[in-house]
C-alpha positions in Angstrom: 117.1 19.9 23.8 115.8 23.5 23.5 113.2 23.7 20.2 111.7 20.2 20.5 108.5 20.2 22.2 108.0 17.2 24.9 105.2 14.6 24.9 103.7 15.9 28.1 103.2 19.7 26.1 101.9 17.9 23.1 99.0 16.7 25.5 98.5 20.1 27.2 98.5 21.9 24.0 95.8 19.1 22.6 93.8 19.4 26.2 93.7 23.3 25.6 92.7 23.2 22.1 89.7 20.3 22.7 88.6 22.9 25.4 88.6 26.1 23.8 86.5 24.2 20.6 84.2 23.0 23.5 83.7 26.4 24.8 83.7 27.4 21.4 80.7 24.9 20.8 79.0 25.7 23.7 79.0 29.5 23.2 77.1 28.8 19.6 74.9 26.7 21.0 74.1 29.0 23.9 73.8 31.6 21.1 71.8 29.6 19.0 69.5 29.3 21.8 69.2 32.6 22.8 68.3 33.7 19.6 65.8 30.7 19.4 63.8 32.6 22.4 64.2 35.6 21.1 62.5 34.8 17.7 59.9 32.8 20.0 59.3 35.6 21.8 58.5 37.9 19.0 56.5 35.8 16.9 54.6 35.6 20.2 54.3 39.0 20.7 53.3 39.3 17.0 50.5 36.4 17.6 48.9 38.9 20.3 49.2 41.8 18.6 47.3 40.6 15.6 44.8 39.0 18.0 44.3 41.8 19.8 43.8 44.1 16.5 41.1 41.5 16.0 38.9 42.2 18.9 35.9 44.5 18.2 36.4 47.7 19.3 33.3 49.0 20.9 31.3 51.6 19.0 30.5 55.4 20.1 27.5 57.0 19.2 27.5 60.9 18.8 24.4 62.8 20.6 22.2 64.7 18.9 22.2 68.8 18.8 20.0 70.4 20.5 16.3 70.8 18.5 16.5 67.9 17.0 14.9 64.4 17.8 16.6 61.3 19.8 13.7 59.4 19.9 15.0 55.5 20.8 15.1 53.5 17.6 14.6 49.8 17.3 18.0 47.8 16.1 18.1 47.4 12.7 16.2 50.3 11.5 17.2 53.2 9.8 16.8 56.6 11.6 16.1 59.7 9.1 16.0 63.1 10.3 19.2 65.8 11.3 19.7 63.5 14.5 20.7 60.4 12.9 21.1 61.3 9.5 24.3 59.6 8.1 27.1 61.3 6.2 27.6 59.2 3.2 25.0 56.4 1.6 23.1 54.1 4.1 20.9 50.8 3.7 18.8 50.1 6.3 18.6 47.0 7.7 15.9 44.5 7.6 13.0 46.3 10.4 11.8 43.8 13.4 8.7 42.2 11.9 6.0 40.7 14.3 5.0 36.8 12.9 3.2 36.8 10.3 4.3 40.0 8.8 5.9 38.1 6.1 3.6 35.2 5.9 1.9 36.0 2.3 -0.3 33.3 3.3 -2.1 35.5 5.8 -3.0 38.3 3.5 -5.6 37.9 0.2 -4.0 41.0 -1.4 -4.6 41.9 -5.4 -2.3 43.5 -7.1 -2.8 47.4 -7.4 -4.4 48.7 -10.1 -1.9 51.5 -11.5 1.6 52.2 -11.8 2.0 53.1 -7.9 5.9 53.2 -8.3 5.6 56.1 -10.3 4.7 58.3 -7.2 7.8 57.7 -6.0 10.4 58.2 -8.6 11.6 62.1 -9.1 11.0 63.7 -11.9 8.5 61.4 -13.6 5.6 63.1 -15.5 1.8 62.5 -14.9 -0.5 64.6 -17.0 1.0 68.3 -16.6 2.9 67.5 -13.3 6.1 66.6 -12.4 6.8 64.4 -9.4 8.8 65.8 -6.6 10.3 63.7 -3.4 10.8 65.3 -0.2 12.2 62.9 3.0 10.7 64.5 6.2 13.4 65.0 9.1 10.8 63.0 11.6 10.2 59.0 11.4 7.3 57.5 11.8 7.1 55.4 15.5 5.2 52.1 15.3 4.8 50.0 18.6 2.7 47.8 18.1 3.5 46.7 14.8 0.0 47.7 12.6 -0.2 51.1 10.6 -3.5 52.9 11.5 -5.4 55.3 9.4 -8.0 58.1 10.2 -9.8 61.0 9.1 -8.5 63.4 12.4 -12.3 65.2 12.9 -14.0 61.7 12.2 -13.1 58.2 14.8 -15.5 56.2 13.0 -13.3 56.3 9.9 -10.5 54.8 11.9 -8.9 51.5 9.9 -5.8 49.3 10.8 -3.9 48.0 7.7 -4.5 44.0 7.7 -0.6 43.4 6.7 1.6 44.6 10.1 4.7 47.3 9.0 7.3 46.2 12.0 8.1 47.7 15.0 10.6 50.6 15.6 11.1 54.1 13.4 10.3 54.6 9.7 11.7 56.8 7.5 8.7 59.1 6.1 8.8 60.5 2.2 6.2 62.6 0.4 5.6 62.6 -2.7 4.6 66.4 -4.2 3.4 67.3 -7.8 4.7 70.2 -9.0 3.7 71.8 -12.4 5.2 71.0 -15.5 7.0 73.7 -16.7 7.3 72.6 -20.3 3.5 71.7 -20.0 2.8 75.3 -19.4 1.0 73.5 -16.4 -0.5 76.7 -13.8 -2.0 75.1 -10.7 0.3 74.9 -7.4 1.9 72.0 -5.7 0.1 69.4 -3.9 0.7 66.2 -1.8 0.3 63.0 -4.5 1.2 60.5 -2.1 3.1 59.7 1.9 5.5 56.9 1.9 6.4 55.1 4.8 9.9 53.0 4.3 9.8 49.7 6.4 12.0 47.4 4.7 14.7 47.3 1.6 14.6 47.0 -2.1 14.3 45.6 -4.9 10.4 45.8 -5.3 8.8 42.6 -6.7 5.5 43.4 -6.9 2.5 46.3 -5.7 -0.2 45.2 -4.0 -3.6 46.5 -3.0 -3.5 47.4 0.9 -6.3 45.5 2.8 -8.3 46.9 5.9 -8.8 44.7 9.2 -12.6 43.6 10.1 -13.3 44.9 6.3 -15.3 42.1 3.8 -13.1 41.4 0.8 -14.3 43.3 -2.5 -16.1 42.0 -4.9 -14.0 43.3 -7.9 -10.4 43.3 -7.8 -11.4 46.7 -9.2 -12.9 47.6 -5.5 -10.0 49.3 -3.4 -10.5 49.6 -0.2 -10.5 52.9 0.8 -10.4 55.5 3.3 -13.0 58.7 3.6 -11.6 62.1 4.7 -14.0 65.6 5.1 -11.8 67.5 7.1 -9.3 68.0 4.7 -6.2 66.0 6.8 -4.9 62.1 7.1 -4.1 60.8 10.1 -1.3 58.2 10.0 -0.1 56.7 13.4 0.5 53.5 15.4 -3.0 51.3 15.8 -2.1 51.0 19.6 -5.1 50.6 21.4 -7.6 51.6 19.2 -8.7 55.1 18.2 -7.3 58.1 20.1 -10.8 60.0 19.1 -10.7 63.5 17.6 -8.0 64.7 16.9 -7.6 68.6 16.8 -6.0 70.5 14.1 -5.9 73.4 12.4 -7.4 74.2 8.8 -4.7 72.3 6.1 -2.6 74.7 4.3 0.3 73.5 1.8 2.1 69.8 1.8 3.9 69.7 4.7 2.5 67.4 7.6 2.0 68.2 11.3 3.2 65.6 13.8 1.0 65.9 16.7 1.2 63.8 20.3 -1.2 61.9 22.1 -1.9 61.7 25.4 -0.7 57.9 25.6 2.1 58.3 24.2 1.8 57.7 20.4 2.2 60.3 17.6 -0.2 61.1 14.8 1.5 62.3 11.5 -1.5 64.5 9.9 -1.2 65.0 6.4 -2.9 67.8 4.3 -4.4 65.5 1.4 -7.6 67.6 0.7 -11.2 66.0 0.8 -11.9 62.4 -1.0 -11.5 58.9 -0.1 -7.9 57.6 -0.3 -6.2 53.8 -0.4 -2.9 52.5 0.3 -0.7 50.0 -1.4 2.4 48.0 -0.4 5.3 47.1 -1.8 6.2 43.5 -1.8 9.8 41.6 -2.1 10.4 38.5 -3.4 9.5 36.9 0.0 6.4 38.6 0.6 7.9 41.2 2.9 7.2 44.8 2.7 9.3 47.3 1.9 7.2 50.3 1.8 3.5 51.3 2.5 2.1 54.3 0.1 -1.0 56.5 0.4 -2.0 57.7 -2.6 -4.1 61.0 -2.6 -5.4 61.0 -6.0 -3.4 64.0 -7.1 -4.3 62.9 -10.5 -6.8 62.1 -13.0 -7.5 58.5 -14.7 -6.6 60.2 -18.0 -3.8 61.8 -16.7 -2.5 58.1 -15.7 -3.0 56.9 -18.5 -1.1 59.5 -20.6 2.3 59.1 -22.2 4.7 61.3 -20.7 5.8 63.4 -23.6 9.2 63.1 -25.3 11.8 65.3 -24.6 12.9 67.8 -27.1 
């Protein structure tokens, strides 16, 4: 009878619907799938990305300008000078120091005698002078790891520094007293002091520096010392030995000459004026140095010993 739906359609109508939901099923899972690759896919993608923004990027190093020094530089030394100088605030790292540089064992050092830091700090007052620090656009080249020291006109004053500085190129500072202005000091500038950077602060302790194939003092009063005539300092890398005379003309001012030898090495004269000069280092914690200073008796016992006056 027409409206009443047979068995066998009943069946067909059940067959098509269990196929369509299995088709149906199938689809989503297929989908489900799909989309479980796909997220796969980009969190790998992501994984390599991140690891590849990870991997050091090698470093470019900008030549220097013309006129200006490129000298090669040991790793982990700081270069001064227009060639190298950096644009914002730079440590240096620890210098290359030969065995035994650090050993505090090796070296009977006394401590220094006077307030050596005080050559180093701007501004500070001693007597009717001001101190004034100047960083020199050269660096100081050490190969062999010991600081020599010379008068220029005069080989048989050549000394090596018992405690070795490192290896590579040192930042060079002078040290300058001006005249006090609210001293009504009158005399020109001169050089107090050459400072030779080798390692990094903070400063434990100052000690005296001791000369190789030199007997020990006496006194920890006695300072080794070094005796200039000719009106210059030599300082340059011990090397070999002495170079022999070294030629230069009549001192004039503060500012040092640097002048190169024949085998290579380079002396930094410096206009102290006539007397006999010792150096001190300054020691870390460890025992390591972090600078060598010259000091060029710019200044008088009583002027050392005088209180800087107050400020008005």
């Amino acid at each position: 009878m027409p409206g009443k739906p047979t068995a066998a359609a009943s069946a067909t109508t059940a067959a098509s619907a269990t196929t369509a939901a299995s088709a149906t099923t199938a689809a989503s899972a297929t989908t489900a799938a799909s989309a479980t690759t796909t997220a796969s896919a980009t969190t790998a993608a992501s994984a390599t990305t991140a690891a590849s923004a990870t991997e050091p990027t090698p470093a470019t190093h900008a030549s220097g300008g013309p006129g200006t020094r490129s000298a090669p530089t040991r790793p982990g030394v700081l270069r001064g000078g227009p060639d190298d100088r950096a644009t914002g605030p730079t440590e240096p790292d620890e210098p290359e120091i030969p065995d035994g540089a650090a050993d505090g064992a090796r070296t009977s050092e006394s401590l220094a005698n006077r307030d050596i830091a005080r050559l180093l700090r701007y501004g500070e007052r001693i007597g009717g002078d001001k101190i004034d620090v100047r960083m020199l656009p050269l660096q100081f080249h050490a190969r062999s790891g010991a600081l020599a020291v010379c008068d220029p006109d005069r080989p048989e004053t050549w000394h090596v520094l018992e405690r070795p500085i490192g290896t590579g190129a040192f930042r060079v500072m002078l040290s300058v007293a001006r005249p006090d202005e609210d001293t009504g000091a009158t005399s020109g500038e001169r050089l107090a002091a050459v400072v030779i950077h080798v390692g990094r602060p903070p400063i434990a302790r100052w000690t005296v520096a001791q000369l190789r194939s030199e007997a020990r003092p006496a006194s920890p009063e006695t300072v080794p010392r070094t005796p200039v005539t000719s009106g210059w300092l030599a300082l340059l890398d011990a090397g070999d030995g002495s170079p022999g005379v070294i030629a230069l003309p009549p001192p004039a001012g503060v500012l040092p000459i640097e002048v190169p030898l024949t085998d290579g090495r380079r002396a930094l004269a410096l206009p102290c004026g006539n007397g006999a000069f010792a150096a001190y280092w300054a020691l870390d914690a460890d025992d390591k140095p972090i600078c060598v200073v010259v000091d060029f008796d710019a200044f008088t016992s009583k002027a050392w010993r005088a209180k800087p006056p107050r400020p008005a």
